[in-house]
N, C-alpha and C positions, 0 to 999 in steps of 0.2 A: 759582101762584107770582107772575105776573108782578102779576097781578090785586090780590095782597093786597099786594105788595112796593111797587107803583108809584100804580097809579088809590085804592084803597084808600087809601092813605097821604093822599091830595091831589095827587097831583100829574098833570099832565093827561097824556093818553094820547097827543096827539096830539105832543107836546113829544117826551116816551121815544119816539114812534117816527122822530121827526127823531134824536135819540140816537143808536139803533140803526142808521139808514143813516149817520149819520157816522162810525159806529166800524165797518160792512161794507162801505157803499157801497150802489149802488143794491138792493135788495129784501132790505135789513138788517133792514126793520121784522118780516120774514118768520121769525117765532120758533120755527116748523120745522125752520130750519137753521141751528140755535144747539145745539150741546151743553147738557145742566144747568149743567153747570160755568161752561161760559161766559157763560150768561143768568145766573148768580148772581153769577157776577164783575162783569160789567157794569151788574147794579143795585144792586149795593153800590157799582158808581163813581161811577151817578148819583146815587143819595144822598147820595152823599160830595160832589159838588158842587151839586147843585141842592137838599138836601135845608136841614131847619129848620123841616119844618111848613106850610110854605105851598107852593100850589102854584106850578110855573113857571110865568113869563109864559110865553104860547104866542105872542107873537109877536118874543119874543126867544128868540135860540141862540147862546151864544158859544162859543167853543172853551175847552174849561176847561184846556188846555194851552198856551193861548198870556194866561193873567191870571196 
């Protein structure tokens, strides 16, 4: 899922896993302790803002709640 949803797509892996600890906190990247549900919600949200086909810069992270 994550694989084809995120890296797959273009976008970097290392980006979705800063993502992922901003929306759990420390060992967020840890997609273990994620429900299906919730890892699909939350790569539909990063789509929804990092998404367009190109990948993320990786050494940019904004908070897409605060643009």
């Amino acid at each position: 899922m994550v694989k084809n949803d995120v890296v797959d797509f273009g976008f970097g892996k290392d980006h979705f896993n800063e993502y992922l600890i901003y929306k759990r906190g420390e060992g967020g990247e840890d997609i273990d302790g994620w429900t299906v549900e919730d890892l699909q919600a939350v790569i539909a949200e990063y789509n929804h803002y990092y998404g367009g086909g190109e990948a993320a810069p990786e050494e940019t992270y904004d908070n897409p709640d605060e643009t």
